[in-house]
N, C-alpha and C positions, 0 to 999 in steps of 0.2 A: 500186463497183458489182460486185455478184457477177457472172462469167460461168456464163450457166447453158445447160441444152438442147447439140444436136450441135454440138464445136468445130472451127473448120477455121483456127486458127493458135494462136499462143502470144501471152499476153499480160502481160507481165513487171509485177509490183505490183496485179495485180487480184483479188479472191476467185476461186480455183480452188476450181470444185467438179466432184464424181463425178458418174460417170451418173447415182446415185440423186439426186442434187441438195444433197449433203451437201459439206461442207468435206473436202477432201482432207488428210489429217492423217499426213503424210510427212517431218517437218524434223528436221534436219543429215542430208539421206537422201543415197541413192544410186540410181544405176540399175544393172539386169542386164539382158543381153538374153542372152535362150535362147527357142531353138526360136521364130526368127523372132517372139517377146514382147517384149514391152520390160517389167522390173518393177522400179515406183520404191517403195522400203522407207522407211523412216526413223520416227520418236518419235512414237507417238500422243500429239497434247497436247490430246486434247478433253475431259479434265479438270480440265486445269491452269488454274486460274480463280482470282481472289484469292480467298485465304482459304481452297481448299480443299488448302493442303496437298500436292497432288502436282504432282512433277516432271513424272513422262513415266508413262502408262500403259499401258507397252507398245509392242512395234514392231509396228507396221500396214505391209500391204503390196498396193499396185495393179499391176493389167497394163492392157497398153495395146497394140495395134499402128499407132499413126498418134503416140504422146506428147504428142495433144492431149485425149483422152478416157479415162477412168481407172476403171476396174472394182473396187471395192474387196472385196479379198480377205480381208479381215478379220485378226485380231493375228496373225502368225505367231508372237512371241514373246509369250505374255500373261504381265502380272503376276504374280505369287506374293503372296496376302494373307495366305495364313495362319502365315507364318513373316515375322517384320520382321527376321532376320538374311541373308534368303536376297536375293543380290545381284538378285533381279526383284522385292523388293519396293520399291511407290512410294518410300517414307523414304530407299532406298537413292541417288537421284536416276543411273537411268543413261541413259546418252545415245551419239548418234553413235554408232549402229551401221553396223559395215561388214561386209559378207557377201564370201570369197574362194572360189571351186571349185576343189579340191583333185585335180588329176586321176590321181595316184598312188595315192590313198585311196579318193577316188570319195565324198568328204563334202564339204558344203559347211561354212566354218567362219566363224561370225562373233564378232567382237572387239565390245566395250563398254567404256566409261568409265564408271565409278563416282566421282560425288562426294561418296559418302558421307552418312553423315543429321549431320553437322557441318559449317558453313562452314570450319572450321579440320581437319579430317580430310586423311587423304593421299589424294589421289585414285589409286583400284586400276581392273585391266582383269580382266575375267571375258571366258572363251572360252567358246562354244557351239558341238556340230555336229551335224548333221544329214541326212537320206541325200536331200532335198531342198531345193530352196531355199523351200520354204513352210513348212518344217518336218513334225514338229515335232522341236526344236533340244533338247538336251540339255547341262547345263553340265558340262563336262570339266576346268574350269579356274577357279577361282573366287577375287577379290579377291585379285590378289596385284599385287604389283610386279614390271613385269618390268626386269630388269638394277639391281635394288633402289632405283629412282627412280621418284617420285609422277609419274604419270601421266596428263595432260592430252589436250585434242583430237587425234586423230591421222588416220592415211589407211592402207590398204592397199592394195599394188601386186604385181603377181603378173607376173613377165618374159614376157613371150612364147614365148620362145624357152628360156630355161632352165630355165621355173617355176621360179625362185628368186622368194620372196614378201620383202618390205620392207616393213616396220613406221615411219609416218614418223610419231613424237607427239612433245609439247609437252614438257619434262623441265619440270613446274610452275612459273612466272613467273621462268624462268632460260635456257633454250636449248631448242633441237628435235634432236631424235636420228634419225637413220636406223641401224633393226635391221636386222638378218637373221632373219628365222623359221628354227624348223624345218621340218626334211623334211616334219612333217605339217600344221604352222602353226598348231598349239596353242601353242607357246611361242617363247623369243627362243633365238637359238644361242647368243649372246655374244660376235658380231660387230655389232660398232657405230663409227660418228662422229656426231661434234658440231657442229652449225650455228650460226650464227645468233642468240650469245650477247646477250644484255640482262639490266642488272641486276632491272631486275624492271617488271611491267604499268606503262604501258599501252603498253611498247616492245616487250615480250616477244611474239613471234610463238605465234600458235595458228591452229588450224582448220587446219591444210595438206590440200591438194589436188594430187597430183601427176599427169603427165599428157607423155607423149612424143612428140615430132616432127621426124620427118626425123632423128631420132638425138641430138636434142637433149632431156635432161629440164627438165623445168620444174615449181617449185612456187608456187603461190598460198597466201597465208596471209595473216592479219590482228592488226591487234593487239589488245593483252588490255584489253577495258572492261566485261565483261559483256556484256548483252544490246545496249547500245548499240553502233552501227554507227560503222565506220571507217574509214580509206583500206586498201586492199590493197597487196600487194608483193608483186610477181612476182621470181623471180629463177630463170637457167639453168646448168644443170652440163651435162659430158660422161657424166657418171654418175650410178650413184644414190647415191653418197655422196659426189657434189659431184667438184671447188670448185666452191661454189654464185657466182656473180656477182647481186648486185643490181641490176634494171632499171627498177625504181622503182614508180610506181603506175604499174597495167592500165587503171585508168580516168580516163585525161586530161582529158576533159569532163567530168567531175562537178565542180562548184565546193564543193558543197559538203562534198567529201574525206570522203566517207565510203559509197563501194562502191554509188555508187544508195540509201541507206540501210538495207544488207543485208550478210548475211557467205555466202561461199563455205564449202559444203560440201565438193566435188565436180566436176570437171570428168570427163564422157564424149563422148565419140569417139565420133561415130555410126557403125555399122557397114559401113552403106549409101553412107553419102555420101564423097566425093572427100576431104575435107579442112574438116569441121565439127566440130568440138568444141565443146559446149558448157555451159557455167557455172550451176550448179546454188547457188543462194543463198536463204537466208531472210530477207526482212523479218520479224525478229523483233517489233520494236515498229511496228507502221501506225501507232499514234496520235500518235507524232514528229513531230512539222513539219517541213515541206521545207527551210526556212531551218535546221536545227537550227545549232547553234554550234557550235566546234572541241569535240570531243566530247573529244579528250586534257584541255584546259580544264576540260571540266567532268568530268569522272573526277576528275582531280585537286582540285580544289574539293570532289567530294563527300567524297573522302577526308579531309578537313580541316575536315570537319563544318560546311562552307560553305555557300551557296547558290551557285550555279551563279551564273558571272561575267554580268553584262549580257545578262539573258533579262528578259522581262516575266512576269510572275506565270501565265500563261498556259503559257510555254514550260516555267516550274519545274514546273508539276504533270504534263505530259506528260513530263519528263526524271525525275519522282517516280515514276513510274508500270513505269519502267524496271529498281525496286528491288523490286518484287513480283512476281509467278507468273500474269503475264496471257497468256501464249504462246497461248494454247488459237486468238486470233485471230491469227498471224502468218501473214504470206504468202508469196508464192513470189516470186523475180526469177531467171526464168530467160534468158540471153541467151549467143549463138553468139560464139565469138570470133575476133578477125580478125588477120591477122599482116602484120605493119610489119616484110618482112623476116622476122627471125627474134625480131621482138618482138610477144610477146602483148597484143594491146586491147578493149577489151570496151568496146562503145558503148551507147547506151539508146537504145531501139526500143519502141514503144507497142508493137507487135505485128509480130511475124515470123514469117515459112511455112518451113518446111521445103522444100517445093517450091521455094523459091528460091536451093536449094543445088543444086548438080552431085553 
């Protein structure tokens, strides 16, 4: 059921829509807050429909100051149709943008993933900046590799205290990197380590979400199945280049191991509140069923030109459906997360206030 009209909480798997009464089309987003705003960004997919063809059309972006009600600002980054080389063209499939403010430059600069108009392409990062965060954004830096590795989902994290910015992406179905940017945070310095090695999906860690407390770093990441939903893994360092320790899944009540049936973008830190961080995730596919089956299982099945182990004909075409370009309807699972100690947990909540944080 859509939530529609004035909201006055949050309600994690339901159609979030804008004021105008349209779907809010925000995913692998992020938040910003400036100037007392809150602005959630992230991949317009309200074209992405089967059969037509596109990835993402553009990054869309809302303000809000309560994060229950959402203004939509319309593309800050729009497509490029008239050149199919130019990394904002749809064919070019880019995604998971992340916006950093650069406050030496006084730009604001955002990173892209390119997956190229091939399944089998290298996946490249294009930079944009711009003297706002609405844009409009200018590319500086376009389809390269940075530290000459195909580059997968990643996160950007900017120090507090030293502006020193950290580039954390996926080194393609092999291990996760933490970079060091440059000064300006268009490029990598050529400071790095290596996390987090697997020989390849659906063990391989993507999507990281990093996110700091009490001096402790922390990242959330997921593994590699496509669009289909997974368990998380949380794991802590003293730093941002680790030793990362693994502490397992974030989400102990879910049975059915697989993130609420959604993946983490994003974890932010409200600014206001005491000690609220919270978990920014997409229900890419709704039309999955609640019971879905061990989704490593069926990854691997599909891979082997299988049908998916002990599903009913029913659960096959919704797990088929996973293999097409339906995003355009994915939803949101937004949920606060709580500390066991100094371990991160993330419960399921029909709905949660903000007002009932400190």
């Amino acid at each position: 059921m859509a939530v529609s009209g004035i909201q006055t909480s949050i309600r994690p798997g339901q159609v979030w829509l804008d004021t105008k009464g349209e779907r809010i089309q925000a995913h692998g987003g992020s938040l910003f807050y400036e100037n007392d705003t809150f602005y959630w960004y992230g991949e317009n997919k309200e074209k992405t429909t089967p059969g037509s063809g596109v990835w993402t059309w553009g990054v869309r972006a809302y303000s809000s100051t309560d994060l229950y009600n959402w203004d939509d600002l319309g593309l800050i980054i729009p497509p490029v149709l008239d050149d199919p080389a130019s990394p904002l063209h749809p064919a070019q499939k880019m995604d998971r943008p992340h916006i950093i403010f650069n406050e030496e430059t006084g730009k604001y600069v955002c990173w892209v993933k390119l997956l190229g108009d091939s399944a089998h392409a290298t996946q490249r990062s294009t930079v944009l900046t711009a003297d706002s965060l609405l844009g409009p954004y200018e590319v500086v830096r376009a389809g390269f590799e940075p530290l000459g590795m195909s580059a997968g989902d990643f996160d950007l994290v900017v120090d507090p205290i030293t502006k020193k910015a950290y580039y954390y992406f996926e080194k393609v179905h092999t291990e996760l990197i933490c970079a060091e940017l440059s000064a300006d945070y268009t490029d990598v310095s050529g400071e790095y380590s290596t996390h987090f090695p697997h020989p390849s999906p659906p063990f391989t860690r993507e999507a990281p979400a990093h996110f700091e407390r009490h001096g402790i770093h922390y990242l959330l990441t997921s593994g590699s199945t496509g669009y289909f939903p997974n368990f998380s893994e949380v794991a802590s360092a003293p730093d941002y280049h680790g030793p990362w320790a693994v502490l397992g899944d974030p989400h102990p009540d879910d049975p059915t191991r697989t993130s609420f049936r959604s993946q983490i973008s994003c974890v932010f830190r409200h600014p206001k509140k005491k000690d609220l961080y919270i978990a920014l995730a997409d229900r890419w596919l709704p039309q999955l069923p609640e019971d879905i089956p061990n989704v490593y299982d069926v990854v691997a099945a599909m891979a082997r030109g299988q049908a998916p182990p002990d599903t009913s004909g029913g659960d096959r075409s919704a797990m088929a459906a996973g293999l097409g370009e339906n995003t355009a309807i994915a939803d949101y699972v937004w949920l606060p997360i709580r500390f066991d100690g100094d371990i991160p947990r993330i419960d399921w909540l029909d709905e949660w206030r903000l007002e009932d944080y400190a």
